[in-house]
C-alpha positions, -999 to +999 in steps of 0.1 A: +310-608-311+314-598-276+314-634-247+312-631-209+324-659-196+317-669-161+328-695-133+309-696-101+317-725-075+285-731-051+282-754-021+252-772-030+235-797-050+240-797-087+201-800-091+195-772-069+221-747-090+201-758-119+170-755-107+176-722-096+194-708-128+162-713-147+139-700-119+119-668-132+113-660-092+151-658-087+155-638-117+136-613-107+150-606-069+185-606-084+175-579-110+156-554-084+171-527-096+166-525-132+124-535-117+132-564-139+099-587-144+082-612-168+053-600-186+051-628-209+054-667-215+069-683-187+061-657-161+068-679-127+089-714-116+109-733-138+113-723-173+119-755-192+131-768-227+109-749-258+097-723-231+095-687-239+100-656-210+097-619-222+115-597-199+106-557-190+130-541-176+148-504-171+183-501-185+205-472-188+169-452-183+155-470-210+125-495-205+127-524-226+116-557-234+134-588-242+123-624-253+141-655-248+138-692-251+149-718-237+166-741-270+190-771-253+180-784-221+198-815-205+190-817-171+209-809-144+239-806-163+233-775-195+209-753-206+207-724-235+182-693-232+184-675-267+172-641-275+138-642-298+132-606-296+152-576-282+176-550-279+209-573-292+219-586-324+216-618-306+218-634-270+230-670-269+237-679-229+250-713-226+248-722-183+268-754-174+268-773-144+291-796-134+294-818-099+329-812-078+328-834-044+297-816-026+299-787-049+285-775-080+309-753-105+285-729-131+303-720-157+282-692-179+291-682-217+273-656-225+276-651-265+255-614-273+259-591-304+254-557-304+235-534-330+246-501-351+277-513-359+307-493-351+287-469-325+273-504-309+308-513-307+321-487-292+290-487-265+301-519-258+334-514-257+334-487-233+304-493-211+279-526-218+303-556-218+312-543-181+279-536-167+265-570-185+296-585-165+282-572-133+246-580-142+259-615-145+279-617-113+255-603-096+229-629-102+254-655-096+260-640-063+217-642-056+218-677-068+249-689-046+234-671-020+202-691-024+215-724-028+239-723-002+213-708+023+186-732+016+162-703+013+158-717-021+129-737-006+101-706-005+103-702-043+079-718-066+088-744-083+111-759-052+095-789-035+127-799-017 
């Protein structure tokens, strides 16, 4: 069972780096090019506790479509999405927010298991657990970019 774990430290508000962790709007600029979008559930804002999102999206030339829920919510401090339906074994991301001075630190465990045993494994191995990794930081990156900007204030959901 493959985990990315992730540490981002953002100059900004705890609420805002939560806020903007579970923003479906955010989501989608930071995954332009996989022409990631929500087709289902949740499909703008704030996804909140009990909420569904299903995700379409291209990866590795594939198109394919993921459903996750949000499980544990304790706001502005942690929050799960868990895969309902998709390409994984599993998906269990666990986002953590914790208040540092006038910064936030996001920590990210993401928890995911691969299917088709040992050829899964090796995909993983050699090529997933990397680009997931990437995927990841480069979300982070759009968030921190967002929060730290204040540009965070044209998406819905944001009444700041």
């Amino acid at each position: 069972m493959p985990i990315i774990e992730l540490t981002t430290i953002i100059q900004a508000e705890i609420d805002v780096c939560f806020d903007l962790s579970r923003s479906i709007d955010l989501h989608c600029i930071s995954t332009t090019g996989t022409n990631e979008r929500a087709v289902e559930g949740t499909t703008s804002g704030l996804i909140g506790m009990n909420e569904t999102v299903t995700w379409q999206a291209t990866h590795f030339g594939i198109r394919q479509r993921l459903t996750s829920k949000i499980t544990a919510y304790e706001r502005p401090f942690y929050f799960r999405d868990e895969q309902l339906d998709g390409a994984f074994s599993y998906i269990k991301h666990d986002h953590i927010f914790e208040r540092a001075g006038d910064r936030t630190i996001v920590r990210d465990h993401f928890d995911y298991g691969v299917p088709y045993r040992i050829f899964g494994s090796a995909f993983d191995r050699l090529v997933l657990n990397n680009y997931l990794r990437r995927f990841l930081e480069k979300r982070n990156r759009i968030v921190k970019d967002y929060a730290e900007s204040g540009n965070f204030r044209q998406l819905p959901g944001f009444n700041i």
